[in-house]
VOGU-3710 file (C-alpha; in Angstrom, 3 decimals, decimal comma):
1> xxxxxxxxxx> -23,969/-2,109/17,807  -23,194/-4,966/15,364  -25,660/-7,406/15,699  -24,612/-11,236/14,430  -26,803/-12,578/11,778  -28,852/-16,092/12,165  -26,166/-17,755/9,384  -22,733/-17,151/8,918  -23,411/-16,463/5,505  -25,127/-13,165/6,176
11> xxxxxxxxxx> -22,352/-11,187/7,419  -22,675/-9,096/4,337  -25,657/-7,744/4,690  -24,888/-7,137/8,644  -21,554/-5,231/7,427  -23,676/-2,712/4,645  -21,625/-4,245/1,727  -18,098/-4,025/1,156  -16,648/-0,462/1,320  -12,794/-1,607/1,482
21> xxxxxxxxxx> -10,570/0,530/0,148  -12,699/3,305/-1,077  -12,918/6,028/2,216  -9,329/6,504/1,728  -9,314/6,529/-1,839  -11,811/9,011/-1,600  -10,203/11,792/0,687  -8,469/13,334/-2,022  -11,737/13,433/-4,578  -13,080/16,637/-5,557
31> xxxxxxxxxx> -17,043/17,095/-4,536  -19,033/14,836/-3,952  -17,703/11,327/-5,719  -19,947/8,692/-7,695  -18,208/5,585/-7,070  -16,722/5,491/-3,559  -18,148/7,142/-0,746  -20,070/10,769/-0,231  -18,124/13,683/0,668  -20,070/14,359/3,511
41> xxxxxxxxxx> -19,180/10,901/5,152  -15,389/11,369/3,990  -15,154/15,189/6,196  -16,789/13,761/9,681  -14,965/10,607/8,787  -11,885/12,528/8,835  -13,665/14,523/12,230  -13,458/11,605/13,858  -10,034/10,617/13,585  -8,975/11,038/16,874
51> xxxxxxxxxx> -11,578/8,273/17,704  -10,833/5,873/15,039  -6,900/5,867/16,122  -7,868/5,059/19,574  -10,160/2,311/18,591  -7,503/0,739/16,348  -5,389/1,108/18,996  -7,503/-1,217/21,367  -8,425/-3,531/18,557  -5,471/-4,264/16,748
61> xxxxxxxxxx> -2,914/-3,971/19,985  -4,762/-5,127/22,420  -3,926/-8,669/23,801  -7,292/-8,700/25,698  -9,350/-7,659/22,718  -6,897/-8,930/19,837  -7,882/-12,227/21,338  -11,307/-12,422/21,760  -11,943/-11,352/18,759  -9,501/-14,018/16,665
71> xxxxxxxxxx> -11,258/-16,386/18,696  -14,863/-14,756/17,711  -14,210/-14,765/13,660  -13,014/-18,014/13,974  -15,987/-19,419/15,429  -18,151/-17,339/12,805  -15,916/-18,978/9,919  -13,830/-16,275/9,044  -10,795/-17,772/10,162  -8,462/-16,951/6,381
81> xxxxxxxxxx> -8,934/-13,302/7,120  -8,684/-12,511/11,009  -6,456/-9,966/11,009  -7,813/-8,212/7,463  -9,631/-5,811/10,396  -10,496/-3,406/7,764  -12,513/-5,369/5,312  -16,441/-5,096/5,861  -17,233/-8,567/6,697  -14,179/-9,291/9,127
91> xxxxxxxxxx> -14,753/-5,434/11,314  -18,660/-6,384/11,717  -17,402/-9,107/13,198  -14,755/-7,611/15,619  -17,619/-4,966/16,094  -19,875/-7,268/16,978  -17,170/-9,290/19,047  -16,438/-5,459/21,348  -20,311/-5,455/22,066  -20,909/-9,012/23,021
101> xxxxxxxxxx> -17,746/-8,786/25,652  -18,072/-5,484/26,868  -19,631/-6,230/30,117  -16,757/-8,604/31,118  -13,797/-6,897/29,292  -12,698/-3,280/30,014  -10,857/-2,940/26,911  -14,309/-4,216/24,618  -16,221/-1,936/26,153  -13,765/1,173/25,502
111> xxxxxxxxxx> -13,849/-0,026/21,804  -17,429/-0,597/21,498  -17,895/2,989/23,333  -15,542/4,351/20,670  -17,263/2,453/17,872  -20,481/4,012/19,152  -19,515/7,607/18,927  -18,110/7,384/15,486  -21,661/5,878/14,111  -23,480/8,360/15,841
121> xxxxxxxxxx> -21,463/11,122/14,291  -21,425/9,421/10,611  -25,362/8,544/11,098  -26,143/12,456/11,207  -25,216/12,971/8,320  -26,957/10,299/6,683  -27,931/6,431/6,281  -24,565/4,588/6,995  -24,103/1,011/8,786  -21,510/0,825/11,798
131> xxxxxxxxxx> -19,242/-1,066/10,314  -19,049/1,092/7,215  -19,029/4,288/9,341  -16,199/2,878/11,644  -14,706/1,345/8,726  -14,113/4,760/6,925  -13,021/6,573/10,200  -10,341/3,747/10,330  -9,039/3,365/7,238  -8,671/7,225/7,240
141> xxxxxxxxxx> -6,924/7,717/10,570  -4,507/4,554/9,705  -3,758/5,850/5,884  -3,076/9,536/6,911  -1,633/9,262/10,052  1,231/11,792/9,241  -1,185/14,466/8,081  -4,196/14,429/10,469  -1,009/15,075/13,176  0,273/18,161/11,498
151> xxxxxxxxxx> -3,643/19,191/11,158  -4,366/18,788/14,627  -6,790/16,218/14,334  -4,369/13,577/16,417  -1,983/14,035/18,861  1,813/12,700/18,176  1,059/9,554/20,601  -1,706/8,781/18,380  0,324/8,729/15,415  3,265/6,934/16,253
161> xxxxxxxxxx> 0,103/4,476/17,331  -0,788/4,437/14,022  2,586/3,263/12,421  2,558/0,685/14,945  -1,108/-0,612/14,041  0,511/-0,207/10,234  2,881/-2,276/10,941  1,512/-5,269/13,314  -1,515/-5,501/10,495  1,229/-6,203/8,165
171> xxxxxxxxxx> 2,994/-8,606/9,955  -0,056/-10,278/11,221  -2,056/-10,799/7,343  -2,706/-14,363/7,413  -3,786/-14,239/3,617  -2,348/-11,942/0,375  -5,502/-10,349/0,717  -4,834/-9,090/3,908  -1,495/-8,112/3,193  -2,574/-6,093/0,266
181> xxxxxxxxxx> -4,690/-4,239/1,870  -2,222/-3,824/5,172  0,195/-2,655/2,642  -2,277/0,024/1,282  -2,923/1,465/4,463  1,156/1,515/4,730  1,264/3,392/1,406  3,880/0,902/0,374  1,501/-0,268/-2,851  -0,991/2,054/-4,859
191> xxxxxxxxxx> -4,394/-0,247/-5,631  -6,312/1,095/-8,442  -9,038/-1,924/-9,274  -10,930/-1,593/-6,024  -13,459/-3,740/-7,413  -11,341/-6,037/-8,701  -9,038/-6,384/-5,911  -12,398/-7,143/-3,615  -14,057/-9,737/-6,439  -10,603/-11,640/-6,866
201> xxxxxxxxxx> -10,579/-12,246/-2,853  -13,948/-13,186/-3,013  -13,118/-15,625/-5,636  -9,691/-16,792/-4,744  -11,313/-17,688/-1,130  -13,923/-19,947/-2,563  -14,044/-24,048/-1,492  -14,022/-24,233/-5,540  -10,871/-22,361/-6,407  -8,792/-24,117/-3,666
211> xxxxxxxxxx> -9,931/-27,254/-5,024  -8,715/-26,350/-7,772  -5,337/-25,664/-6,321  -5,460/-29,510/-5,581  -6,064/-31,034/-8,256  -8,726/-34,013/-9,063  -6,769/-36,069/-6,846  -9,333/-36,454/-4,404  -12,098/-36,926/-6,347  -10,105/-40,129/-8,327
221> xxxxxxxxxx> -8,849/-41,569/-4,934  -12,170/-40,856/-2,677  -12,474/-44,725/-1,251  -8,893/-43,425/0,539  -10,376/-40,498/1,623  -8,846/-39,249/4,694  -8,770/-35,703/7,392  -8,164/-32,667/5,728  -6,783/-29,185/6,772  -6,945/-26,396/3,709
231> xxxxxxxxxx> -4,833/-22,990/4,224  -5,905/-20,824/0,873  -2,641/-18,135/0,490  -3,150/-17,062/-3,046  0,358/-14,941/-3,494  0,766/-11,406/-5,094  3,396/-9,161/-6,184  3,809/-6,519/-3,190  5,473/-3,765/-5,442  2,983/-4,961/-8,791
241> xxxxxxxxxx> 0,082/-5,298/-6,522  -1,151/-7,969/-8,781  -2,152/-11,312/-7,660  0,783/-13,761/-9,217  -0,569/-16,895/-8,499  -3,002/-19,147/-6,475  -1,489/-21,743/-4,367  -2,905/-23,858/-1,091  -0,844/-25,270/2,112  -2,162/-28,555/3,516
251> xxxxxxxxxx> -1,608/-31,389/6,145  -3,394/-34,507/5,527  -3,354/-36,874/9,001  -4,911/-40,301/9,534  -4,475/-42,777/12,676  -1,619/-44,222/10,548  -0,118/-41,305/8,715  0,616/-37,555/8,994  2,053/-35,677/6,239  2,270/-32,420/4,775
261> xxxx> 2,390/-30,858/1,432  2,143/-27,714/-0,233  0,615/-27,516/-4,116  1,004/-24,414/-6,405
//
């Protein structure tokens, strides 16, 4: 369904550009809206709920699946963001994870079947990428748990599903980025700069800015240069939803040394 690109740089364009936030945000726009997604897209999106909860389900609580597909954006160097599921780049990659395992995994193949279906539904209505047509159905199922139940559209198992998947994405964000938008889908934080929110991760996640976090340290000392392991965890106010600060963990190790230090 998702098929990988020849660099790891091309994600992107294998994803259909970043939709994020903007299915949800868009469920409650009048007509047909401008700057997020069409309505059309938003109403099968919404169709498919039932769908999207049970692929969450099977992605995000999954041991089987969870697994192979940590150990899948990890190899495609996505590692800061494995559990941000519902960001373009890192769900192409899970996608793409569900179809290359599906012959050997049960649990792959249900979500790649699942995956499937929602595309085919969102594609007949128009030009949309799998990722972004999964994406939306998703984000929506996730967001309005509460209300697609007392619409019929999913069953009370499937929504007490839901909170759970709410809850383990929060718990499991491995970057403020992925927290934000774990906390969005939680309702616990209202984002209104979609495109900023989606720029500053972009930017906060670069080599550049977390050498920046360091310092010119390393480039004044690079005759002592030694092993180096970066974790990038720019912070942000949960209730503000602003980012507060940048800031970088890392443990240095050589064959005589091994320390660790953490720079704000």
């Amino acid at each position: 369904m998702v098929e990988p690109p020849a660099t790891s740089r091309e994600w992107d364009a294998v994803a259909g550009g970043d939709l994020g936030l903007n299915a949800a945000r868009s469920k409650e726009a009048e007509g047909e809206t401008k700057k997020y997604m069409a309505r059309k897209f938003i109403d099968e999106a919404i169709a498919c709920a039932s769908l999207a909860a049970d692929a969450l389900t099977i992605q995000v609580l999954c041991k089987q699946v969870k697994t192979l597909v940590v150990n899948y954006q990890s190899e495609t160097h996505n590692p800061a963001r494995t559990n941000a599921l519902l960001s373009a780049r890192s769900l192409a990659r899970a996608l793409a994870c569900v179809g290359l395992c599906h012959h050997s995994c049960q649990f792959s193949a249900a979500a790649h079947a699942l995956a499937w279906e929602i595309t085919a539904r969102m594609q007949e209505h128009g030009a949309i990428t799998a990722t972004r047509a999964t994406q939306a159905a998703m984000s929506l199922a996730v967001r309005y748990a509460e209300e697609l139940c007392a619409d019929g559209l999913l069953s009370e198992e499937q929504k007490e599903a839901m909170i759970l998947v709410r809850e383990v994405l929060g718990v499991q964000a491995q970057c403020s980025y992925a927290e934000k938008n774990a906390s969005y889908h939680n309702w616990l934080v209202e984002l209104d700069d979609l495109d900023g929110f989606w720029e500053r991760m972009d930017a906060d996640s670069t080599k550049a800015s977390v050498v920046a976090c360091l310092g010119d340290t390393l480039t004044r000392h690079q005759d002592g240069a030694i092993k180096l392991l970066v974790l990038s965890a720019p912070d942000w106010d949960r209730l503000g939803g602003e980012t507060v600060r940048a800031s970088a963990s890392f443990c240095t190790s050589s064959w005589r040394t091994s320390t660790a230090s953490r720079v704000v």
